[in-house]
C-alpha positions in Angstrom: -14.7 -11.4 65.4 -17.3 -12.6 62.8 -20.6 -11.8 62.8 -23.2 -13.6 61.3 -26.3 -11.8 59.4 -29.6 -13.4 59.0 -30.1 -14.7 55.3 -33.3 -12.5 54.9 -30.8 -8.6 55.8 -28.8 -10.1 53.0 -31.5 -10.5 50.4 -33.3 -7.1 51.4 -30.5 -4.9 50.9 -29.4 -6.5 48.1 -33.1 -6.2 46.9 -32.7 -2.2 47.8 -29.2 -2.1 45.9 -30.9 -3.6 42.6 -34.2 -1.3 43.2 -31.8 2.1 43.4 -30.1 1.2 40.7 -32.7 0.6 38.4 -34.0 3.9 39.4 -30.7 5.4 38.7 -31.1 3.6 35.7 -34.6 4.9 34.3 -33.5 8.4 35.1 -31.2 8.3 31.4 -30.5 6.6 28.9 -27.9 4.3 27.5 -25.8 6.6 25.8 -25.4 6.3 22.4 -22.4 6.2 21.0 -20.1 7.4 17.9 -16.8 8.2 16.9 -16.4 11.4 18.2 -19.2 11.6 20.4 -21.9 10.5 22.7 -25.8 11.6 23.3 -28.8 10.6 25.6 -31.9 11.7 27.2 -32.4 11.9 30.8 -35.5 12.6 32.8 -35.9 15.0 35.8 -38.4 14.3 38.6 -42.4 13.5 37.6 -44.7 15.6 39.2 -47.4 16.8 37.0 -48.3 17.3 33.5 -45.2 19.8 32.5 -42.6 18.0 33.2 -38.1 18.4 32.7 -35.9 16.6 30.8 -32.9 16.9 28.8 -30.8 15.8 25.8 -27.1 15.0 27.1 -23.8 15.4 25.0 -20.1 15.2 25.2 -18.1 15.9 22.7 -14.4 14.6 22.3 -11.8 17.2 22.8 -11.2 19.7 20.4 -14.7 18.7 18.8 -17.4 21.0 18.8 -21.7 20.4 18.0 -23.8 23.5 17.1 -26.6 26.0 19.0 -29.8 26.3 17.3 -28.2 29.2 14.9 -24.8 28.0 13.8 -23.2 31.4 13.0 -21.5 32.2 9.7 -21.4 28.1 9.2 -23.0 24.4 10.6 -25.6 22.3 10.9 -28.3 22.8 13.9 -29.0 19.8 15.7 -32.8 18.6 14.6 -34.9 16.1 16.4 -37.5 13.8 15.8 -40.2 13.1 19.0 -43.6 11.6 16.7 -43.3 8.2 18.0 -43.0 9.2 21.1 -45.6 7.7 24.0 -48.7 9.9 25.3 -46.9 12.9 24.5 -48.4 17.0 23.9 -45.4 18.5 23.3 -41.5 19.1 23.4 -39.7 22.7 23.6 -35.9 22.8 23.6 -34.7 25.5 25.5 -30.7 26.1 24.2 -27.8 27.0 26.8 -26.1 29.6 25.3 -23.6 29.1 23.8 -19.9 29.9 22.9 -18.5 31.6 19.9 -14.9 29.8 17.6 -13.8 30.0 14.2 -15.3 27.6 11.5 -11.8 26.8 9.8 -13.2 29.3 6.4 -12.6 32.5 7.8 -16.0 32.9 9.3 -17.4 31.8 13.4 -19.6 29.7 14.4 -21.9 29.2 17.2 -22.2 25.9 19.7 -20.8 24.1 22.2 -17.7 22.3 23.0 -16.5 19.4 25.7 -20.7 18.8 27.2 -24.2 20.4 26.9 -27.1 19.4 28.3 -30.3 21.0 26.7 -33.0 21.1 28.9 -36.4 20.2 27.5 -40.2 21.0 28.4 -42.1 17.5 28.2 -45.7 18.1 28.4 -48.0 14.5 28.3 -51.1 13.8 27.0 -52.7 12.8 29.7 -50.7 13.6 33.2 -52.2 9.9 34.6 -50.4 7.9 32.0 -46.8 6.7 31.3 -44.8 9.2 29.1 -42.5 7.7 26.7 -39.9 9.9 25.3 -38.5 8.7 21.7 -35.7 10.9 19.8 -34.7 10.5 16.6 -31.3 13.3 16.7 -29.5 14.6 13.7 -26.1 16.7 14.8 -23.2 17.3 13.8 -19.7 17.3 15.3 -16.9 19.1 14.2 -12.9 19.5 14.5 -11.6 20.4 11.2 -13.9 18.4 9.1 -17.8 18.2 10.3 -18.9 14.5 10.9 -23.3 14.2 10.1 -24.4 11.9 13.2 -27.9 9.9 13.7 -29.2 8.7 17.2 -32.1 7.4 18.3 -32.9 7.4 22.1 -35.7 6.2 23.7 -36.9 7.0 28.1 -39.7 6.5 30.3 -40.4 9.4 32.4 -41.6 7.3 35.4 -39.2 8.9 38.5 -40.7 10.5 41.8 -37.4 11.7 42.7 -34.9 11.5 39.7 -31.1 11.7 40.1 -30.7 14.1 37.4 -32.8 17.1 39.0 -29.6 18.9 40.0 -27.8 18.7 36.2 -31.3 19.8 34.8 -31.4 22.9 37.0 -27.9 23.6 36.6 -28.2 23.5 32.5 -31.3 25.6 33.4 -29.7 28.2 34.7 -27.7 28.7 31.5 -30.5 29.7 29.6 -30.7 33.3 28.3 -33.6 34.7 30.4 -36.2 36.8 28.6 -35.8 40.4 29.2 -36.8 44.0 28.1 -34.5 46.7 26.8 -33.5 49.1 28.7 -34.3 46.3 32.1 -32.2 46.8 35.1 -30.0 44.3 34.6 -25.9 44.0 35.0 -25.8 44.5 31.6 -28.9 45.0 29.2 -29.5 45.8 25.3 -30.4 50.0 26.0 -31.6 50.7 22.2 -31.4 49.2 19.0 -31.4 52.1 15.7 -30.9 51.6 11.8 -28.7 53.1 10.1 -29.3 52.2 6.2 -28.6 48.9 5.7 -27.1 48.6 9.2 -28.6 47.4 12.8 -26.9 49.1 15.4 -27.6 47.6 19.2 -26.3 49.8 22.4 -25.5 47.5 25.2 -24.7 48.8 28.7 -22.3 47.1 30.0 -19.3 47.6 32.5 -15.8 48.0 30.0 -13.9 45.4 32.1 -17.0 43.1 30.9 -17.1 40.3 27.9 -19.9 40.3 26.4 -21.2 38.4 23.1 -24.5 39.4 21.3 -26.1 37.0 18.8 -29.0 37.5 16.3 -31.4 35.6 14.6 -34.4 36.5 12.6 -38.2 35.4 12.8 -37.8 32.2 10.4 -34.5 29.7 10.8 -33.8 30.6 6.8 -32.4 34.2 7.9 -29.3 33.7 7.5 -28.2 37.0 9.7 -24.0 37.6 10.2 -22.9 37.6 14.0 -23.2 40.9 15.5 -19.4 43.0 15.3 -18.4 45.0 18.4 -17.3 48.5 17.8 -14.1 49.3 19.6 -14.8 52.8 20.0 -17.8 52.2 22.0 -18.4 55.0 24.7 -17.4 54.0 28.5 -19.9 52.3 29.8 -21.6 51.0 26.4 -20.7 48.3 23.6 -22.2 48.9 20.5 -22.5 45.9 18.5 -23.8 46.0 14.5 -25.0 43.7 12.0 -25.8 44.5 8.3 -29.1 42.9 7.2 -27.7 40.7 5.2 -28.7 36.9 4.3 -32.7 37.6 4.0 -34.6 34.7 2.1 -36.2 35.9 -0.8 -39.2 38.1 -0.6 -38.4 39.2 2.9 -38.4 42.4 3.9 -36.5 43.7 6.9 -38.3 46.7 7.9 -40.4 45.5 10.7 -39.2 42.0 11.0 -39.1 40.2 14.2 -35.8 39.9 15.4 -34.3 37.6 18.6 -31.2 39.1 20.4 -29.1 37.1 22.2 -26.7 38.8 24.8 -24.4 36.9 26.1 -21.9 37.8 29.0 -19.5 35.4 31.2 -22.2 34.5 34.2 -25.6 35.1 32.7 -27.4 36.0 29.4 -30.8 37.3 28.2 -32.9 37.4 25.3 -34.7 40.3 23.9 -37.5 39.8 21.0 -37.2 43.4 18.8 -38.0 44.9 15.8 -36.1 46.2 12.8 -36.8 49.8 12.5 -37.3 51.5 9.9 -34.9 52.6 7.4 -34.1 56.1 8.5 
């Protein structure tokens, strides 16, 4: 049996096709491609003057990109939004990430396979268009580290994006701020000096991995990854760091610190300070 459907049913759902996927469409864009990777920025859901986006990337297999502190060795990823449209401001807010060896002897911090790092987008003027334009430096790594330049450009225009649930879910993989001592799973309980030494008690169950990272208040510290001590009591992991890789002039006594604690379903950040030299 064939049925016959009026021209005009035809021509309005094919109208509705071409409208969702141009919405689709607006909600990211084109990816930009290299050799060894891809990037681009998507937009979450419009609904007021603070708005959430994100900066997309997958990575090849076996290569990796870098967190905002690249560990012993790498280059952080740095972006570019002054020709952007009717936009305040933009604050990256990083995943956390995962530790591997740099191929020198050393470890670095970043991801591998896909990130997606959300971003605040605050406009102007919350009645006008927002125009999101990127210009990204990375780099991507195997065994040799490949520089890469992208420029990506979206309009943050959707009611109701497609990309609300990935933004969320790269959300929730941002360390949360927290407090030591808070009662958490697992929290930071005291951080001492010993000489030139940090030394950072973390309770922590002993069946759990856990990963602390460090960074100081300026990106030219230069700080080592945090060691764990295998003769941590039950209960605790004591990680230390020697205060190491200061830029000239500094002085560590004092010095705003950002910990990172990282475990295999959630992670925190706690903003410290370096104690004095006993």
């Amino acid at each position: 049996m064939i049925v016959s459907v009026p021209h005009h049913i035809v021509a309005a759902c094919a109208a509705g096709l071409l409208l969702a996927s141009a919405a689709h469409a607006e909600d990211a864009s084109p990816w930009q491609t290299d050799s060894h990777s891809q990037i681009r920025l998507v937009a979450g859901s419009r609904t007021g003057p603070v708005m959430l986006g994100g900066i997309a990337i997958q990575l090849q297999p076996g290569w990796h990109t870098y967190w905002r502190n690249p560990g012993d060795s790498g280059v952080p990823p740095r972006f570019d939004f002054s020709k952007s449209d009717n936009l305040d401001s933009v604050t990256i807010l990083w995943p956390a990430p995962v530790k591997f060896d740099d191929g020198a002897g050393g470890e670095s911090l970043g991801y591998e396979k896909h990130v997606l790092l959300p971003m605040r987008v605050v406009a102007k003027d919350p009645g006008k268009p927002v125009v999101v334009r990127a210009a990204i430096s990375y780099a991507v790594c195997e065994k040799i580290c490949i520089p890469v330049e992208a420029n990506a450009e979206l309009a943050f225009t959707s009611v109701a994006s497609t990309e609300d649930g990935a933004l969320m879910a790269a959300l929730d993989t941002v360390p949360k701020p927290a407090n030591i001592g808070d009662n958490n799973p697992f929290t930071v309980r005291d951080v001492k000096r010993d000489g030139k030494n940090v030394l950072v008690d973390v309770t922590a169950p002993d069946s759990k991995a856990v990963q602390l990272y460090v960074e100081g208040p300026t990106p030219d510290w230069a700080l080592p990854i945090p060691k764990l001590d295998k003769h941590s009591a039950p209960g605790m992991k004591r990680f230390s760091f020697e205060l190491d890789g200061l830029p000239s002039g500094a002085t560590a006594d004092g010095a705003a610190l950002k910990l990172t604690l990282v475990g295999t379903d959630r992670s925190y950040e706690y903003n410290v300070t370096v104690p004095p030299a006993p």
